[in-house]
Each structure stands twice: as structure tokens, then as C-alpha cells.
C-alpha atoms as one frame of an Amber mdcrd trajectory, in Angstrom:
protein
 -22.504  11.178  -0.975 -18.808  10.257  -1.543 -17.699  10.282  -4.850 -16.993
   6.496  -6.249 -13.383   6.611  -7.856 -12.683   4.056 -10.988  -9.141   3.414
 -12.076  -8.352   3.777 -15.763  -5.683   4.786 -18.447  -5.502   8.547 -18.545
  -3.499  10.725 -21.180  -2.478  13.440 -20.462  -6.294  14.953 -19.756  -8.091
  18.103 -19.983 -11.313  19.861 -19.106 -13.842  19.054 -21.370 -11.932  16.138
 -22.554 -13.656  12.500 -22.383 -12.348   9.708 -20.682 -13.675   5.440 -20.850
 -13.608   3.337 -18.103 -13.902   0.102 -19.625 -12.915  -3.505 -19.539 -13.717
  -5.310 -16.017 -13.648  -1.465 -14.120 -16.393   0.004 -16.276 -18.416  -3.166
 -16.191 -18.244  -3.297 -12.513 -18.794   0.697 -12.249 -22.171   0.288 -14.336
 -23.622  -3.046 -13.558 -22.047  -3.967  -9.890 -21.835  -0.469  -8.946 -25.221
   0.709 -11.146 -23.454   4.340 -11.750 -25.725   6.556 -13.554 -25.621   9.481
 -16.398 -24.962  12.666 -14.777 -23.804  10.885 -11.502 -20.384  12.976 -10.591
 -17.530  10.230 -10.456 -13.930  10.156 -10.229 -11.375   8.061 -12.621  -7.411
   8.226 -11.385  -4.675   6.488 -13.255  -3.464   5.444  -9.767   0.068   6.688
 -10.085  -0.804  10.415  -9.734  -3.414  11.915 -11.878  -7.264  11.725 -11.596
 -10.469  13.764 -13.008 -13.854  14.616 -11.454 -16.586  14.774 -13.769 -20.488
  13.483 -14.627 -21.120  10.138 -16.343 -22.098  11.333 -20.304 -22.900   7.437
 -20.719 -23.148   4.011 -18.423 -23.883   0.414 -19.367 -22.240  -2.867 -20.089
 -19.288  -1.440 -22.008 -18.366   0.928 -19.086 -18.232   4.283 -18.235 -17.717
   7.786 -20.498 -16.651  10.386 -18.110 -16.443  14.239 -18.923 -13.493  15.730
 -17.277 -14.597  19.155 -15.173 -11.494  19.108 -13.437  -7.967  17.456 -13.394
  -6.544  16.405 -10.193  -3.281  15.800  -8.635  -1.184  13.610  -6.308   2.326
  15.162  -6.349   3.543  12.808  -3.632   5.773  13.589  -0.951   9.871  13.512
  -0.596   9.523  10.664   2.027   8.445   7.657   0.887   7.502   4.504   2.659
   7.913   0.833   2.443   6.462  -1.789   4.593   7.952  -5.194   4.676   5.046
  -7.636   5.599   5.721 -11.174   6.918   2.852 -13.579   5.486   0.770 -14.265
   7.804  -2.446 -16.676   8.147  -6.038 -16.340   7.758  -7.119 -12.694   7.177
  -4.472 -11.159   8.932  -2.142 -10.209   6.073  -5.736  -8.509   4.076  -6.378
  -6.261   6.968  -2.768  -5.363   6.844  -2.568  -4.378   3.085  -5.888  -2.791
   3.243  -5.135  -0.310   6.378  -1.411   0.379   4.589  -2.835   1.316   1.691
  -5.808   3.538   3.165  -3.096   5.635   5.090  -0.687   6.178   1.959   1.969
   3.407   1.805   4.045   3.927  -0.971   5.332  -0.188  -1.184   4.640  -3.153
   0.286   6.851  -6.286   0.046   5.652  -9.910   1.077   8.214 -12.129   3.299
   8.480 -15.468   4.081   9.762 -15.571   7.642  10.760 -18.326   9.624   8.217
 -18.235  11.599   5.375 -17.378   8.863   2.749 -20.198   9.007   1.897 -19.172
   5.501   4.374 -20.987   2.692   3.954 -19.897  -0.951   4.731 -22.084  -2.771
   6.816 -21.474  -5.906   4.307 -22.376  -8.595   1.745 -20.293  -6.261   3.753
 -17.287  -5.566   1.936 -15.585  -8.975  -1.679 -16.018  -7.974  -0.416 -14.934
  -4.087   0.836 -11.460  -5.672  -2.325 -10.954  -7.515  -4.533 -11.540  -5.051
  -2.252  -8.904  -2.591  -2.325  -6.481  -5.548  -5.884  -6.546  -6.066  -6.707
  -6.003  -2.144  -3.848  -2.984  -2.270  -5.782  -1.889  -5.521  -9.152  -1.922
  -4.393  -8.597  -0.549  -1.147  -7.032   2.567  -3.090 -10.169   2.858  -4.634
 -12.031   2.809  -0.773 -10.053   5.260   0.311 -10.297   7.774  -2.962  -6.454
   7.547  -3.009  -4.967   8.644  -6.376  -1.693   6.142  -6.320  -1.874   2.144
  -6.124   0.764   1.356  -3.733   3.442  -1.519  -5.692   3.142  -4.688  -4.434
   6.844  -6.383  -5.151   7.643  -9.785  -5.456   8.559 -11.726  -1.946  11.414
 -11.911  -0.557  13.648 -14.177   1.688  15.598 -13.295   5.020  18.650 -13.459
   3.097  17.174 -11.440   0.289  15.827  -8.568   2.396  18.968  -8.612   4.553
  20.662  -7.463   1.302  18.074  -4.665   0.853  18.516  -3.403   4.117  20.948
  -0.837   3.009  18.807   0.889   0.424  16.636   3.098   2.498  17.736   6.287
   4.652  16.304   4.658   7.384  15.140   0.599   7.880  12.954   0.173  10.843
  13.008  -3.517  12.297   9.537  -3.173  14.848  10.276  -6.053  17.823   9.105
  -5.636  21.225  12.668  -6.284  22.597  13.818  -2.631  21.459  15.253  -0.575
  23.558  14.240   2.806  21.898  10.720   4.235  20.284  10.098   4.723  16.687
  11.528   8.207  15.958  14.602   8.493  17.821  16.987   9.433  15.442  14.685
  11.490  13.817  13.418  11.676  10.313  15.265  12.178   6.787  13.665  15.177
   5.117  13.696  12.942   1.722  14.059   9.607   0.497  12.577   6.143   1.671
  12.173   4.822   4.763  11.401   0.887   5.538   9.573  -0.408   7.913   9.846
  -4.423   8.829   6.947  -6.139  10.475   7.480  -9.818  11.750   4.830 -12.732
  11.238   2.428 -13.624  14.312   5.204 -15.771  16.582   7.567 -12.627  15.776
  11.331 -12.602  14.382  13.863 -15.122  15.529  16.922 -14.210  17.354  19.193
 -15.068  14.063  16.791 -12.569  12.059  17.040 -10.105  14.714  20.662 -10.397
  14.536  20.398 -10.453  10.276  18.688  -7.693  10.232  20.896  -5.306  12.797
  24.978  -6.207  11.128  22.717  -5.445   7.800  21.986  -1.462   8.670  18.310
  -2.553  10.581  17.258  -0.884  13.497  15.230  -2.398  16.399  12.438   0.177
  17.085   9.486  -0.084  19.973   6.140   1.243  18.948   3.876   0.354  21.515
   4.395  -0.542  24.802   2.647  -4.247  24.182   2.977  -6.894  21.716   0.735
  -5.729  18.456  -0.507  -8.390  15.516   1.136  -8.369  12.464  -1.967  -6.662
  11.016  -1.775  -3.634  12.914   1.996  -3.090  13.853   2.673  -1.918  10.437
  -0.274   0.627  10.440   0.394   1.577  13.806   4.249   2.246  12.842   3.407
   4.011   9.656   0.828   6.452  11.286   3.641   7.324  13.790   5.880   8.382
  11.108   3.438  10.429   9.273   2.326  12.064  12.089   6.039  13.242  13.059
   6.836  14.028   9.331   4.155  16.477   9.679   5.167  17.466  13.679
């Protein structure tokens, strides 16, 4: 059986150290989850660090874990960032859940013209939690050791202006005229990745994006959802970082 992993404060842990999940985790581990004594689990600070030990003690108040061995997530010197347009129904979950499961290091929400999705300003709060706690239980799915950062939304205007950041800023749009990887990859440093809503960019974002430092990539040759361009786009990358 897989090991379950639980998310919880670590400092700076040891073998034969103790560690608590508590709070809403360790109720969820031991009543939801019905984690035993003695059952091996893992508990990861999600930025890094994690320990694999057995359960010394489970019920309502959580978990106490021994540590039998400290684990690591060093990360890599390319990092990623995918810029998601909001999109409807449960298009943007499958998104942040597949991102996530294959390593993403950031994902930003966007408003795009063509979004259907609005949030609102005095619902842009609840929004971000909600994303967060999809990106942060999907880490936990796929026994990842960091929580990708969700950041606040932006506008056109507003990522326009972040454009310039990265090494590299990927604009997917079917319209391209070259395949993701052309110019190769940076050995180091982040690379973004912009995925459109459902009726795609608009000609003036297009435009936005390209006089900013964006660059119009193809990575299929049809027209992918939202909820899968990004995955498909990031699993290209990682598979020619490691070419």
C-alpha cells in the first residue's frame, strides 16, 4: 500500500525525533482517514522536507509520528510557472490538480477577456482558497514534498508587466508558428508558461503579450482545453530538461 502523506510544521527533524500532526490534518488523518498505531505514514512540511515513520498514537487530536527517516526535496534550477486563465465549471480543478501532480512550482489565476468566470473583488479571497486547497491536496495525492504557491490574480495589463521576469515566457496559441522548445531551454531560472481561457486569447492579448517579451509557442497540432494545455506544455518541458 502507498504511504498516506500529512502536511505539518516540521523543525528541523531527526531520527527518533517525534513529530504531531494536528489541527484539521491530524483530525482528518485519524478519523476521515482512520490511520492506525504502527501504520507507516509520511508528514512533509510541503516546501522541502518530509519524514517516514509509524504512528506512536492516533485519535481525535491527530497524529504522533516517529521519524525513521528524514527526507528531501532539493528542487531543481528550473523552475516553472503556469499562468491559468479562469475558466468555468471544473475545468480550472482538473487543471490545478494535474499541475500540481507533475511538479509545478507556481500557478497564477487570470482574468482574461474571454474568461466566462469573473471574480469578483469581495470574492477573489474565498476563490484563492479554494485553488490553494485543490493545489494542496493534490500535493498530498501525489506524495509530493512542496505545495506549489498559488498567487493572487492577475489582469492582462498586470501580467503583461510580468512578462519580463522569467528566462523564458511561453504564450501557448494554436496560431504559432513554432513548437514548444525551439529556442531551447535555460539551464536555470524560471520559465512561464501562459494558458488562455476556453474561447482562447484575443488578438490585442496576443499582441500584449508578444511587444511584452511573450512568445507564441504550438504544442499540439489541435486545439487543447484549458485544462490540459498547461499539463500538456509542462510535461514537454520536463521531458526535454531531462533529454
Amino acid at each position: 500500500m502507498t504511504e498516506a502523506l500529512f502536511l505539518a510544521d516540521l523543525d528541523s527533524p531527526a531520527v527518533g525525533d517525534t513529530v504531531a500532526v494536528t489541527g484539521d490534518e491530524g483530525r482528518h488523518a485519524a478519523i476521515v482517514r482512520r490511520i492506525r498505531r504502527g501504520e507507516v505514514v509520511l508528514v512533509s512540511d510541503g516546501i522541502g522536507t518530509a519524514v517516514r515513520g509509524p504512528v506512536l498514537s492516533a485519535d481525535v487530536n491527530g497524529l504522533v509520528v516517529e521519524v525513521a527517516e528524514v527526507l528531501s526535496d532539493a528542487g531543481r534550477p528550473l523552475r516553472f510557472t503556469v499562468v491559468q486563465a479562469l475558466a468555468k465549471g471544473d475545468r480550472s480543478e482538473l487543471a490545478l490538480e494535474m499541475l500540481t501532480e507533475l511538479g509545478v512550482d507556481e500557478i497564477v489565476p487570470w482574468q482574461a477577456s474571454r474568461s466566462v468566470v469573473r471574480w469578483a473583488p469581495d470574492r477573489v479571497e474565498r476563490a484563492l482558497a479554494r485553488w490553494r486547497n485543490i493545489v494542496r491536496e493534490a500535493t498530498k495525492q501525489s506524495r509530493r514534498f512542496r505545495v506549489p504557491r498559488v498567487s493572487p490574480p492577475l489582469t492582462t495589463a498586470e501580467l503583461a508587466l510580468r512578462i519580463a521576469e522569467p528566462v523564458h515566457t511561453l504564450v501557448l496559441h494554436e496560431g504559432a508558428t513554432e513548437w514548444l522548445g525551439a529556442d531551447g531551454l535555460p539551464a536555470e531560472g524560471e520559465i512561464m508558461i501562459i494558458v488562455g481561457p476556453e474561447g482562447g486569447l484575443t488578438p490585442e492579448e496576443l499582441a500584449l503579450f508578444g511587444e511584452a517579451g511573450g512568445r507564441a509557442r504550438l504544442i499540439a497540432d489541435a486545439v487543447l482545453r484549458t485544462s490540459t494545455a498547461g499539463v500538456v506544455a509542462l510535461a514537454q518541458l520536463q521531458a526535454l530538461t531531462r533529454a
